[in-house]
Biopython code that builds the backbone (N, CA, C, O; Angstrom):
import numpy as np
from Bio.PDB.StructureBuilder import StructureBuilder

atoms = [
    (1, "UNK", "N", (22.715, -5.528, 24.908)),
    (1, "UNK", "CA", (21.733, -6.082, 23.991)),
    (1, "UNK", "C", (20.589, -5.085, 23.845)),
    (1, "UNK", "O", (19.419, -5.383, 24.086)),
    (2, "UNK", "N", (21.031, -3.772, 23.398)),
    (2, "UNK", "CA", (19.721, -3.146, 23.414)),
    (2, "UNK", "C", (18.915, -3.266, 21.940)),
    (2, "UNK", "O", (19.454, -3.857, 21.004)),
    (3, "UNK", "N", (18.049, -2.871, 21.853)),
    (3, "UNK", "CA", (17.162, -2.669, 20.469)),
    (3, "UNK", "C", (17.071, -1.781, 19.934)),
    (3, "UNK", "O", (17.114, -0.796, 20.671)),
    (4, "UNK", "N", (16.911, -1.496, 18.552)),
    (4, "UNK", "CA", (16.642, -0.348, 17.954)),
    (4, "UNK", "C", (15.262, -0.461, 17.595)),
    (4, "UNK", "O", (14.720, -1.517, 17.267)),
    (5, "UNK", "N", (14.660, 0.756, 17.672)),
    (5, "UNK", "CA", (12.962, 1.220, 17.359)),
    (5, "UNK", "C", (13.146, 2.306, 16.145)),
    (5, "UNK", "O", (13.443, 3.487, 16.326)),
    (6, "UNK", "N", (12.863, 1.552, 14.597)),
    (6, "UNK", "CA", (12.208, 2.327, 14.043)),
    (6, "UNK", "C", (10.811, 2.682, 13.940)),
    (6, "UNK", "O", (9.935, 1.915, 14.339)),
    (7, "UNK", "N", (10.516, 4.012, 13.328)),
    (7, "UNK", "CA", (9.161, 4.017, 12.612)),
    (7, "UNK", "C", (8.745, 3.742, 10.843)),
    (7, "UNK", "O", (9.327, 4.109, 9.823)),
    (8, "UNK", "N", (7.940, 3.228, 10.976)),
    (8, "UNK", "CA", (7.700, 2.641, 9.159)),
    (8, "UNK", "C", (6.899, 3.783, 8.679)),
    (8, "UNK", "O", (5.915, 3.788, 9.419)),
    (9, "UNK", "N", (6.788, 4.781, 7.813)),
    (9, "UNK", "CA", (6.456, 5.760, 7.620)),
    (9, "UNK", "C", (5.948, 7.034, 9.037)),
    (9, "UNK", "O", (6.243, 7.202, 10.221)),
    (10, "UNK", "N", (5.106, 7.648, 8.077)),
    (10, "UNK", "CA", (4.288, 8.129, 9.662)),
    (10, "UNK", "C", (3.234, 7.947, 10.744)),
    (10, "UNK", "O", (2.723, 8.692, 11.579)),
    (11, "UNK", "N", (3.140, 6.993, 10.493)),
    (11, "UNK", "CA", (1.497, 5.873, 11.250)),
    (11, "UNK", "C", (1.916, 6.424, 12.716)),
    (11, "UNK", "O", (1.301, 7.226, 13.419)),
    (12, "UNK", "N", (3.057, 5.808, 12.953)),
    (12, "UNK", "CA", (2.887, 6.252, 14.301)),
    (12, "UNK", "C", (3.098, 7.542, 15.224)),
    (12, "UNK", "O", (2.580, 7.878, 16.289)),
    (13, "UNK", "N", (4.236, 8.239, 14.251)),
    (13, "UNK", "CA", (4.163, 9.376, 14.898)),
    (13, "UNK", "C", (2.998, 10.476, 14.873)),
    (13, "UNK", "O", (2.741, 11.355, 15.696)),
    (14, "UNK", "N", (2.198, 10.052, 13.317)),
    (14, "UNK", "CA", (1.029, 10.571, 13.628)),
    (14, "UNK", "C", (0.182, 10.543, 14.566)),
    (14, "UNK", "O", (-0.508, 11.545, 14.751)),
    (15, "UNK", "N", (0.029, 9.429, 15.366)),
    (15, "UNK", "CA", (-0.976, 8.780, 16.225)),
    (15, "UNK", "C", (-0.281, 9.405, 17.848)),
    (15, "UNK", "O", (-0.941, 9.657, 18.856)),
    (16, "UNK", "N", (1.243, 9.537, 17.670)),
    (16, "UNK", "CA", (1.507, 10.177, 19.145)),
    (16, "UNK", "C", (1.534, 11.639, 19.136)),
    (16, "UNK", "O", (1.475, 12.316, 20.162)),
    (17, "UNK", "N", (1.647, 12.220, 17.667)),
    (17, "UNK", "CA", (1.556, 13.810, 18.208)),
    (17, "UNK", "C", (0.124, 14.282, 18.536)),
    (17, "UNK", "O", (-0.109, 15.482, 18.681)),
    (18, "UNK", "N", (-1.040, 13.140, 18.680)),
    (18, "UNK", "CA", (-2.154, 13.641, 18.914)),
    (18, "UNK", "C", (-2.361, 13.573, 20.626)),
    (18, "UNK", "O", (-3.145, 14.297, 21.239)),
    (19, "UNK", "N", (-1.627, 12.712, 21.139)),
    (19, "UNK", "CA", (-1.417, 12.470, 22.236)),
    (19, "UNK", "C", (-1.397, 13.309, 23.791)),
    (19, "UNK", "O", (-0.935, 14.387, 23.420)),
    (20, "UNK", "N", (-1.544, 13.404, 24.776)),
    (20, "UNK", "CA", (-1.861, 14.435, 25.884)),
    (20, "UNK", "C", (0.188, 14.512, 26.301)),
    (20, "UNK", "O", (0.913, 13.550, 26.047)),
    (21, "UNK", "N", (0.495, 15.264, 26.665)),
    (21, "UNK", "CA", (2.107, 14.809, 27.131)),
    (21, "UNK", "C", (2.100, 13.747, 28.320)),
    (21, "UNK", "O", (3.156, 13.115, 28.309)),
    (22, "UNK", "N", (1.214, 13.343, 29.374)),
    (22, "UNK", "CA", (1.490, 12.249, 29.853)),
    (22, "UNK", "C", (1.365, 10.931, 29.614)),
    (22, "UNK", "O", (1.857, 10.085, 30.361)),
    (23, "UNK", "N", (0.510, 10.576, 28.256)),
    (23, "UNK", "CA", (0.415, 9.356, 27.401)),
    (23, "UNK", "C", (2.211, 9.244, 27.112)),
    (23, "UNK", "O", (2.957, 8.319, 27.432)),
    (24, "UNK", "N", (2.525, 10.439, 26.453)),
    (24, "UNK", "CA", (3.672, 10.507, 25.559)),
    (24, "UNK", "C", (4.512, 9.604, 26.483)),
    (24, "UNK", "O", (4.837, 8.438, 26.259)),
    (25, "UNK", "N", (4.908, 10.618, 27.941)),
    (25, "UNK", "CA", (5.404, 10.111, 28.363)),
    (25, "UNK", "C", (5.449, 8.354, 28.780)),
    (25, "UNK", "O", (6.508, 7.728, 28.825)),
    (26, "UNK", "N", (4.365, 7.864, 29.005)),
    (26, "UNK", "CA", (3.914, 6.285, 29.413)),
    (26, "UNK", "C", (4.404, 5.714, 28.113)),
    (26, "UNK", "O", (4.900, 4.597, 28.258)),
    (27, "UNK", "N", (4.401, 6.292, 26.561)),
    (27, "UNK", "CA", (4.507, 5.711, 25.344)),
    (27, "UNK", "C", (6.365, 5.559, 25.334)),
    (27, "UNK", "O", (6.973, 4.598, 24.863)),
    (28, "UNK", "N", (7.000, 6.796, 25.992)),
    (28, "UNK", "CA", (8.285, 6.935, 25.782)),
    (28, "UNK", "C", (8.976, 5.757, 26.924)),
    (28, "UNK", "O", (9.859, 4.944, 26.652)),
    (29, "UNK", "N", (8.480, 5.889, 27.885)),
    (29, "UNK", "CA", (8.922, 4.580, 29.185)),
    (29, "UNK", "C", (8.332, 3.490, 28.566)),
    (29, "UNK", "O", (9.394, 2.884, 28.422)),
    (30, "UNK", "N", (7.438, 2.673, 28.038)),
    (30, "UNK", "CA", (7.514, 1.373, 27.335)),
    (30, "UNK", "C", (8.130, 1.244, 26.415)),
    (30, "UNK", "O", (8.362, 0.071, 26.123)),
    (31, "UNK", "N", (8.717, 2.341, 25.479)),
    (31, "UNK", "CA", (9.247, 2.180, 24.406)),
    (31, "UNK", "C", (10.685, 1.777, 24.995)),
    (31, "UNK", "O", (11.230, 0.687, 24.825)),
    (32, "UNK", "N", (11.271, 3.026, 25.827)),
    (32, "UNK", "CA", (12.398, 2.167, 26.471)),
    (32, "UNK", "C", (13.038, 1.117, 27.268)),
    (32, "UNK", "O", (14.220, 0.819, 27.434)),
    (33, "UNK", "N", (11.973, 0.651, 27.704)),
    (33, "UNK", "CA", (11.902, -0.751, 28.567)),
    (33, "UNK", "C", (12.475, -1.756, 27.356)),
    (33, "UNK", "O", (13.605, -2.244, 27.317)),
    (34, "UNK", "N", (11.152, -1.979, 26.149)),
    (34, "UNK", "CA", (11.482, -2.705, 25.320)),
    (34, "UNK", "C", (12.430, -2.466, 24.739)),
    (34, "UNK", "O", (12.837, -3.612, 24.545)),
    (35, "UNK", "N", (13.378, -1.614, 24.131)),
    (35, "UNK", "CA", (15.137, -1.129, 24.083)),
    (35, "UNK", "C", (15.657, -2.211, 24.751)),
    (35, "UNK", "O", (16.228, -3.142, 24.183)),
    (36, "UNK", "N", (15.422, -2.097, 26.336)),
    (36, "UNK", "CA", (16.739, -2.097, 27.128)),
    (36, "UNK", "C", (16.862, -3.989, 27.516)),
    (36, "UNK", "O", (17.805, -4.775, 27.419)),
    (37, "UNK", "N", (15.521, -4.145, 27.939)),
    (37, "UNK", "CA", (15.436, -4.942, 29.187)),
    (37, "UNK", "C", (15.145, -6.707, 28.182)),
    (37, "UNK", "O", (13.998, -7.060, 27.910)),
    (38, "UNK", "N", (15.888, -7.223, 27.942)),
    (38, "UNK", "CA", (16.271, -8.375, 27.096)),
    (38, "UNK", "C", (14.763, -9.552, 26.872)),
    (38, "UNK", "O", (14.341, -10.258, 25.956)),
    (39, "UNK", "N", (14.280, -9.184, 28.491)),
    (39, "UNK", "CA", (12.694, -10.689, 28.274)),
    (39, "UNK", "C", (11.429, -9.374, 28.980)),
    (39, "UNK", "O", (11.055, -9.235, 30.144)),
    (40, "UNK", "N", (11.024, -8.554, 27.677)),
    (40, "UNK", "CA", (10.187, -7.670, 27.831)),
    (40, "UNK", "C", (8.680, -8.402, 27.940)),
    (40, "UNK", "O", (8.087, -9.090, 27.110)),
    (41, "UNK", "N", (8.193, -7.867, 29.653)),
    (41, "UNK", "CA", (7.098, -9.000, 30.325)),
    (41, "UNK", "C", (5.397, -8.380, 28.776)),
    (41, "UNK", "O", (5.147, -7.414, 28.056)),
    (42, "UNK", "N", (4.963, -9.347, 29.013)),
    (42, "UNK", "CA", (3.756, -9.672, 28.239)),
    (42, "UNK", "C", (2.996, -8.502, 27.993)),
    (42, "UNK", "O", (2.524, -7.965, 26.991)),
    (43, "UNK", "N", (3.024, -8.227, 29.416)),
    (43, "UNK", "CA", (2.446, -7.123, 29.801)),
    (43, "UNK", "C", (2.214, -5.833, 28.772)),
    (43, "UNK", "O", (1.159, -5.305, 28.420)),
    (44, "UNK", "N", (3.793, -5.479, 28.369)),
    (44, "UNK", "CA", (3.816, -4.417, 27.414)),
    (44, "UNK", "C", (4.229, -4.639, 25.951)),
    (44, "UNK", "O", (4.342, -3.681, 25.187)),
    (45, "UNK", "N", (4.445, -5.849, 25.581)),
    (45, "UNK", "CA", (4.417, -6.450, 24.256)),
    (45, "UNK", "C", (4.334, -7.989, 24.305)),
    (45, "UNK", "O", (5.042, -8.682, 25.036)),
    (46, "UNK", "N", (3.361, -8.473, 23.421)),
    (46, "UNK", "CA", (2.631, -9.367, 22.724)),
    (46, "UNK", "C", (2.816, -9.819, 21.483)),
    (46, "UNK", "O", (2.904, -8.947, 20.618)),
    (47, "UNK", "N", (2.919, -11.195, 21.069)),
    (47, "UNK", "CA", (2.506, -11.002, 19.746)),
    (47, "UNK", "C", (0.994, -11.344, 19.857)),
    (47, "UNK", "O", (0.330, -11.908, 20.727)),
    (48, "UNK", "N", (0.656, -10.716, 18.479)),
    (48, "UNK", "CA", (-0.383, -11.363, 18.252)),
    (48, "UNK", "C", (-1.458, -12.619, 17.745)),
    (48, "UNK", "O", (-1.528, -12.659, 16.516)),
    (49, "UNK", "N", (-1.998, -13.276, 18.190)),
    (49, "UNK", "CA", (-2.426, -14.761, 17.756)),
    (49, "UNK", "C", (-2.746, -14.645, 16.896)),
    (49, "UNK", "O", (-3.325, -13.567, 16.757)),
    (50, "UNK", "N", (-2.691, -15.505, 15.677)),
    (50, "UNK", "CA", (-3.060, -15.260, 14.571)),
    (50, "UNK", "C", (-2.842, -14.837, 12.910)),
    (50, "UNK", "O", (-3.211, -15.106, 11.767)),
    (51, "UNK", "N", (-1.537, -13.565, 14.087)),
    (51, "UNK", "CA", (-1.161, -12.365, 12.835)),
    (51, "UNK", "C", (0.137, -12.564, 13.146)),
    (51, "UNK", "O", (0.646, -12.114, 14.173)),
    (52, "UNK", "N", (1.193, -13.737, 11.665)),
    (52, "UNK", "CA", (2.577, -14.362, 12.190)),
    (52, "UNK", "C", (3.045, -12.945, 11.687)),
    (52, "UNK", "O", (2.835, -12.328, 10.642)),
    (53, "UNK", "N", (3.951, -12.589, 13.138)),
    (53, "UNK", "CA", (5.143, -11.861, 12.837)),
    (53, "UNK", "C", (4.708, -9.992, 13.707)),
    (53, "UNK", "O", (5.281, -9.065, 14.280)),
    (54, "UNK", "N", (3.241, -10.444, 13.212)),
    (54, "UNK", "CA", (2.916, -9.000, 14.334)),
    (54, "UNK", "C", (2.834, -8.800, 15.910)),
    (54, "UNK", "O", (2.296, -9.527, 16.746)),
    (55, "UNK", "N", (3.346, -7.913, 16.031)),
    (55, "UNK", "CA", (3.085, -7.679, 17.722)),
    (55, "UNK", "C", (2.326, -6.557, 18.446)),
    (55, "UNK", "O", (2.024, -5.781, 17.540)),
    (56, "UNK", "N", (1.953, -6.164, 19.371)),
    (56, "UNK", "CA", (1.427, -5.492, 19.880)),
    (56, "UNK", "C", (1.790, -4.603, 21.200)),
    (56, "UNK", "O", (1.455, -5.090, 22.280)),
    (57, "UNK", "N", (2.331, -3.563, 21.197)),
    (57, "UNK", "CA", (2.611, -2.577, 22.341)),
    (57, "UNK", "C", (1.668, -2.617, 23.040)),
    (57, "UNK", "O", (0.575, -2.615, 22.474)),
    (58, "UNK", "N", (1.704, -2.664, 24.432)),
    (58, "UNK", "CA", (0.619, -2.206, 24.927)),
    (58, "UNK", "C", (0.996, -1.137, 26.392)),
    (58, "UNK", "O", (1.703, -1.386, 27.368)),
    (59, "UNK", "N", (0.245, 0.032, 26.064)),
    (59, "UNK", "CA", (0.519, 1.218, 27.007)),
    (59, "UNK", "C", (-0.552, 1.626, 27.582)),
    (59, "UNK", "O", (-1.463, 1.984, 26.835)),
    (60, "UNK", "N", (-0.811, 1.710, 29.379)),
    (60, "UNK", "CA", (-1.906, 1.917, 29.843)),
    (60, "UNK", "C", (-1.405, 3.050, 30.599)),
    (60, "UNK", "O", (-0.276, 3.085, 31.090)),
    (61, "UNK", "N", (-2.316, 4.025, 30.685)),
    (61, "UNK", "CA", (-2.502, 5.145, 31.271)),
    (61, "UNK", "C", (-3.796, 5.717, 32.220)),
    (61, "UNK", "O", (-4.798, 6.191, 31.685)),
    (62, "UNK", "N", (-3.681, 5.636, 33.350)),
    (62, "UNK", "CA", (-4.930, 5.952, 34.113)),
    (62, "UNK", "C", (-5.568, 5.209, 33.748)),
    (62, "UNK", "O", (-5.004, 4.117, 33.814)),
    (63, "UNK", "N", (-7.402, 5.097, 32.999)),
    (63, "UNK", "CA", (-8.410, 4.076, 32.892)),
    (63, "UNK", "C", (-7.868, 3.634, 31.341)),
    (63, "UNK", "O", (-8.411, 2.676, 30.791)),
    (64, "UNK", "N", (-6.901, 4.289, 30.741)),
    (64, "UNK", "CA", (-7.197, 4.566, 28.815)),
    (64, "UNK", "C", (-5.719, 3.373, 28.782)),
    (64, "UNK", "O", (-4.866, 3.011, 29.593)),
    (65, "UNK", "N", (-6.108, 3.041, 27.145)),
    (65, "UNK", "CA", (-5.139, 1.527, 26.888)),
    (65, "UNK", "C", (-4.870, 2.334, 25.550)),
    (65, "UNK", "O", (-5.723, 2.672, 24.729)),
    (66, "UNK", "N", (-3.759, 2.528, 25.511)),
    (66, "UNK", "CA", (-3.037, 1.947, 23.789)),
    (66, "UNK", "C", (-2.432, 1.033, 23.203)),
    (66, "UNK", "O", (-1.822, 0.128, 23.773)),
    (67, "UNK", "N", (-2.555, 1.200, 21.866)),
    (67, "UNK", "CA", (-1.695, -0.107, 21.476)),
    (67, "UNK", "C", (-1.360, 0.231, 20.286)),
    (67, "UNK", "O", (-2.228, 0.825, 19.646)),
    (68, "UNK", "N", (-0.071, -0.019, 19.634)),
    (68, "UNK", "CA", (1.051, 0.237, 19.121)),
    (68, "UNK", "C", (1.415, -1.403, 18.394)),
    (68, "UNK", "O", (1.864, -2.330, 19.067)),
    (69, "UNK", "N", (1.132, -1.488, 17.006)),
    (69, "UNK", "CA", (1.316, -2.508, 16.156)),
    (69, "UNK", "C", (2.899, -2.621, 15.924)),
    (69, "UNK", "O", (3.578, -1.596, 15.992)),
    (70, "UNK", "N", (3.310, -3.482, 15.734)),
    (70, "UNK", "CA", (5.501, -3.864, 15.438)),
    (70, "UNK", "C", (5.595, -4.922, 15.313)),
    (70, "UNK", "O", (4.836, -5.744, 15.826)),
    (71, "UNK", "N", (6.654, -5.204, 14.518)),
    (71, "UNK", "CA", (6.957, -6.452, 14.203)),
    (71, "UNK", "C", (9.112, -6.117, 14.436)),
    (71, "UNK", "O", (9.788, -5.089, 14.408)),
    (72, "UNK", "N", (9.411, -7.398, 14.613)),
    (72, "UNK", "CA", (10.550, -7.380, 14.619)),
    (72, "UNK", "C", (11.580, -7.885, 13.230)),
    (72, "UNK", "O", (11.398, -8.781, 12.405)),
    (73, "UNK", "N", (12.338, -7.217, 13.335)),
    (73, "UNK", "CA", (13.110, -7.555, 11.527)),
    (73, "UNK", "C", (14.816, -7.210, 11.748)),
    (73, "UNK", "O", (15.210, -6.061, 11.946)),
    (74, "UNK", "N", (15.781, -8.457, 11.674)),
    (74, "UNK", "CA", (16.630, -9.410, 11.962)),
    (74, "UNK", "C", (17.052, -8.832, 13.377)),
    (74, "UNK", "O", (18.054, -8.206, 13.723)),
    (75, "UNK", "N", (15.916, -9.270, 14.084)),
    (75, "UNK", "CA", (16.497, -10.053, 15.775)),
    (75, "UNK", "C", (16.009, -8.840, 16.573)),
    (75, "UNK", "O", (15.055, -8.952, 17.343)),
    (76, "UNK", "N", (16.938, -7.177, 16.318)),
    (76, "UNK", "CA", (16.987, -6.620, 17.326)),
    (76, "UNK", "C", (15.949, -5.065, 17.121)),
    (76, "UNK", "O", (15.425, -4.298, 17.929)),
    (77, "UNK", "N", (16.000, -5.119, 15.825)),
    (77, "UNK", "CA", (15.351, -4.271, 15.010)),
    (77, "UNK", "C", (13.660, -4.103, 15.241)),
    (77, "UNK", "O", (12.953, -5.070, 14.955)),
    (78, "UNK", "N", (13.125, -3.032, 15.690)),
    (78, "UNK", "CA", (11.469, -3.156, 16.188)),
    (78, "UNK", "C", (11.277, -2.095, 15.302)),
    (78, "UNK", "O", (11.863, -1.022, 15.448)),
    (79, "UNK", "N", (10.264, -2.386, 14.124)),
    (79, "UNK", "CA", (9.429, -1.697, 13.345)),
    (79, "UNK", "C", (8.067, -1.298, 14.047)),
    (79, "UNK", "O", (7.299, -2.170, 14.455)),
    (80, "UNK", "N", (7.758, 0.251, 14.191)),
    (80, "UNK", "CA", (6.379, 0.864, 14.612)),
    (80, "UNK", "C", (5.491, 1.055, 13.544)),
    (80, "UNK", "O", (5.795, 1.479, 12.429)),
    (81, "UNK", "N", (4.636, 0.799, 13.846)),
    (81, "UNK", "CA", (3.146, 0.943, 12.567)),
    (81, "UNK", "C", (2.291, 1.751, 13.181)),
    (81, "UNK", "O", (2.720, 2.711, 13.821)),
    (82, "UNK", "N", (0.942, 1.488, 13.082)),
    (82, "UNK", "CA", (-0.128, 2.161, 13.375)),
    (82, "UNK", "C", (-0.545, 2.075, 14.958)),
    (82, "UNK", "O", (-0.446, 0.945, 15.436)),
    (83, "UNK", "N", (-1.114, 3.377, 16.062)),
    (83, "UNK", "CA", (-1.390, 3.172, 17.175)),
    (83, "UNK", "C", (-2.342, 3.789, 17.443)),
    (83, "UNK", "O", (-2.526, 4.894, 16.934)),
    (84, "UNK", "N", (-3.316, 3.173, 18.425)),
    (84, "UNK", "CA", (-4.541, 3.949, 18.708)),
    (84, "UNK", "C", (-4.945, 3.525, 20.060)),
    (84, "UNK", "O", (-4.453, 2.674, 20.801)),
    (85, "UNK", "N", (-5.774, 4.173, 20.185)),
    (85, "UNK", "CA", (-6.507, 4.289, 21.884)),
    (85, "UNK", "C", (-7.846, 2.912, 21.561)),
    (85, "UNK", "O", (-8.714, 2.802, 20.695)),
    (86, "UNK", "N", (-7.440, 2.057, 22.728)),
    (86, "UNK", "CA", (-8.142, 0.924, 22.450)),
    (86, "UNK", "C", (-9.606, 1.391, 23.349)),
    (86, "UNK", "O", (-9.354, 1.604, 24.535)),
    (87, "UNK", "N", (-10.807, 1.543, 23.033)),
    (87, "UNK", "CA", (-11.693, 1.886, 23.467)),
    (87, "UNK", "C", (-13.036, 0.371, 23.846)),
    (87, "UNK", "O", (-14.222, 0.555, 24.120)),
    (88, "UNK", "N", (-12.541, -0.586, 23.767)),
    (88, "UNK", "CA", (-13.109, -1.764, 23.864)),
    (88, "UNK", "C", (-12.373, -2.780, 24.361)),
    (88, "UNK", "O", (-11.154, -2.620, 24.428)),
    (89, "UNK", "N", (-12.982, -4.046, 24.816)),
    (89, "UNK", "CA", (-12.148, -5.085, 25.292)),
    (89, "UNK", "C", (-11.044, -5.504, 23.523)),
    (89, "UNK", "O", (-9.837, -5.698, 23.381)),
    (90, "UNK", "N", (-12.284, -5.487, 22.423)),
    (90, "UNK", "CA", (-11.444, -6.230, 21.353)),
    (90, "UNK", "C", (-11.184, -5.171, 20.671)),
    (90, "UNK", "O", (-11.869, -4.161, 20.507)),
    (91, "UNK", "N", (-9.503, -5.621, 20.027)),
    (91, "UNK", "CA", (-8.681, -5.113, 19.292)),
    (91, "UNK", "C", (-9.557, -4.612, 18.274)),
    (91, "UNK", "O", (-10.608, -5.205, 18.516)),
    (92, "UNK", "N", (-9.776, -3.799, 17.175)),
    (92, "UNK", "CA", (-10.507, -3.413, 16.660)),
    (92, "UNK", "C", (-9.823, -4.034, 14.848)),
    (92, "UNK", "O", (-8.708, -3.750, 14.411)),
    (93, "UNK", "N", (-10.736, -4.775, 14.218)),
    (93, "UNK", "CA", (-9.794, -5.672, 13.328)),
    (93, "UNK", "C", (-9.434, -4.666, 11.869)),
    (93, "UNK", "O", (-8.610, -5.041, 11.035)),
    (94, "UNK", "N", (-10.084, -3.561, 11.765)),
    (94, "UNK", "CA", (-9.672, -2.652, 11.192)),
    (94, "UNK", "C", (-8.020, -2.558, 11.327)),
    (94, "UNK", "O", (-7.049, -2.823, 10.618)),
    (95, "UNK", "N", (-8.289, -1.985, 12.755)),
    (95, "UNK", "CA", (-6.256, -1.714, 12.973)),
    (95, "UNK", "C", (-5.476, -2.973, 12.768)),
    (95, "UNK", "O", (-4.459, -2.919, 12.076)),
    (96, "UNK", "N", (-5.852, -4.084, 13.297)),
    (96, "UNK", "CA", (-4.975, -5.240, 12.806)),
    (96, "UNK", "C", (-4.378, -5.443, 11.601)),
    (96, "UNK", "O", (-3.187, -5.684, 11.403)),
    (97, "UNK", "N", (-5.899, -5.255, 10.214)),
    (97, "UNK", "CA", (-5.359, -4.944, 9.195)),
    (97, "UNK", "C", (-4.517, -4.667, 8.677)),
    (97, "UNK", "O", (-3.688, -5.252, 7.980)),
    (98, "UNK", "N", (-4.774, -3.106, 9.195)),
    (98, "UNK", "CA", (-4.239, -1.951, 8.316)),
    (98, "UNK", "C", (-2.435, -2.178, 8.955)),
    (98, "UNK", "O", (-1.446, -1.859, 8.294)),
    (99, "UNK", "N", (-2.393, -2.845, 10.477)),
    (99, "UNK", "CA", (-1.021, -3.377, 10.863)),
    (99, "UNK", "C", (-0.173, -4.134, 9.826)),
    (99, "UNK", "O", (0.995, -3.841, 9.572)),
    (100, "UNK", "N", (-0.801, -5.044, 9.301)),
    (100, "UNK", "CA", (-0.621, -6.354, 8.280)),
    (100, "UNK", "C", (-0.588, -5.930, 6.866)),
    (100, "UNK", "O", (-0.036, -6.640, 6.025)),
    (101, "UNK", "N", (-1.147, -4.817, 6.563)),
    (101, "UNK", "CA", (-0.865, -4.611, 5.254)),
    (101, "UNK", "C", (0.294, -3.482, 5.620)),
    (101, "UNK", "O", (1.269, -3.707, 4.903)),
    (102, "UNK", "N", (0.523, -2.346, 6.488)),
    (102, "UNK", "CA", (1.914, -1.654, 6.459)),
    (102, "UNK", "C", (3.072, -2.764, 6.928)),
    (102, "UNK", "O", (4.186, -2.413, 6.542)),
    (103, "UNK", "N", (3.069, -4.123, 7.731)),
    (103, "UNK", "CA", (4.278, -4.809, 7.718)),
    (103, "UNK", "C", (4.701, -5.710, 6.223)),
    (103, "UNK", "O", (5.746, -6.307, 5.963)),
    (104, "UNK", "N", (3.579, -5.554, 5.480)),
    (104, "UNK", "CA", (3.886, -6.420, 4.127)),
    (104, "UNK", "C", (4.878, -5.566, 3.303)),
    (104, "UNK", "O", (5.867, -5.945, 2.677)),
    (105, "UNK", "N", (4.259, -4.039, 3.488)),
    (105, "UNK", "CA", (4.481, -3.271, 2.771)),
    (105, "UNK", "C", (5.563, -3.083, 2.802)),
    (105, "UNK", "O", (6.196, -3.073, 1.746)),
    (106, "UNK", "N", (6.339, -2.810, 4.318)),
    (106, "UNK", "CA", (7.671, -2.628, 4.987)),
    (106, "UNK", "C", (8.971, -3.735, 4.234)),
    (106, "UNK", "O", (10.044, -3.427, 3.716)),
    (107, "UNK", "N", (8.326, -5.096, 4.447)),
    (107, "UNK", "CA", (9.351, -5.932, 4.138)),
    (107, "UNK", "C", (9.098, -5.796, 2.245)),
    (107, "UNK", "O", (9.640, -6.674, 1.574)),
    (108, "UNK", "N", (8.510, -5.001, 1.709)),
    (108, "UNK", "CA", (8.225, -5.401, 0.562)),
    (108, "UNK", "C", (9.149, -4.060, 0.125)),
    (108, "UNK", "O", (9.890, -4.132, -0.854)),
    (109, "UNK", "N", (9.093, -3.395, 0.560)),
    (109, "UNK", "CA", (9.992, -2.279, 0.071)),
    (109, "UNK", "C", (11.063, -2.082, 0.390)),
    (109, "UNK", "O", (11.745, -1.381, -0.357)),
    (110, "UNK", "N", (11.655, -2.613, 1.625)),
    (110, "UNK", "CA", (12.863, -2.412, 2.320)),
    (110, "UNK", "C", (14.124, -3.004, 1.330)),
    (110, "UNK", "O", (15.292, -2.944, 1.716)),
]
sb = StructureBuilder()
sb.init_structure("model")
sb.init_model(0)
sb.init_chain("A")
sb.init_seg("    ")
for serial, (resi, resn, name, xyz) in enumerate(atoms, 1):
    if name == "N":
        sb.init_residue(resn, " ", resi, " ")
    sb.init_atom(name, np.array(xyz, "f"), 0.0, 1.0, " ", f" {name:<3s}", serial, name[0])
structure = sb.get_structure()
């Protein structure tokens, strides 16, 4: 039962080639957890309250948090959007947005 991880344009790979190589790495081990491991803990994906259908990566590294917007599309399929370095307790509602208008966009073009 593994998953497939696309990316929805370049949101996100933009956001990881800015990245240090040991983020990468922490970004590449959550990414494959959520692949593999069938009841992926809270911990590293979320949805989000509020925003039906969006979810939230979440990758911590030393003191620093990222987070990585996705939604899922039929069952096994994980769409990547926009990711950034969370520098506050709250999500910053900019990125939520801009999450919500690239998953509209996604199912609107696909």
């Amino acid at each position: 039962m593994a998953r497939t991880i696309i990316f929805y344009q370049n949101h996100f790979i933009d956001f990881y080639k800015e990245l240090n190589p040991k983020v990468k790495e922490k970004i590449k081990y959550v990414l494959e957890l959520i692949k593999q491991v069938e009841r992926v803990p809270e911990k590293f994906l979320a949805p989000m309250t509020g925003y039906e259908g969006l979810f939230e990566i979440r990758i911590e590294y030393q003191s620093n948090i990222f987070r990585v917007f996705c939604c899922f599309d039929q069952g096994q399929l994980i769409v990547l959007f926009n990711g950034f370095q969370e520098k506050s307790q709250k999500t910053p509602k900019t990125e939520i947005e801009r999450a919500m208008k690239l998953k509209t966009e996604y199912f609107e073009n696909k």
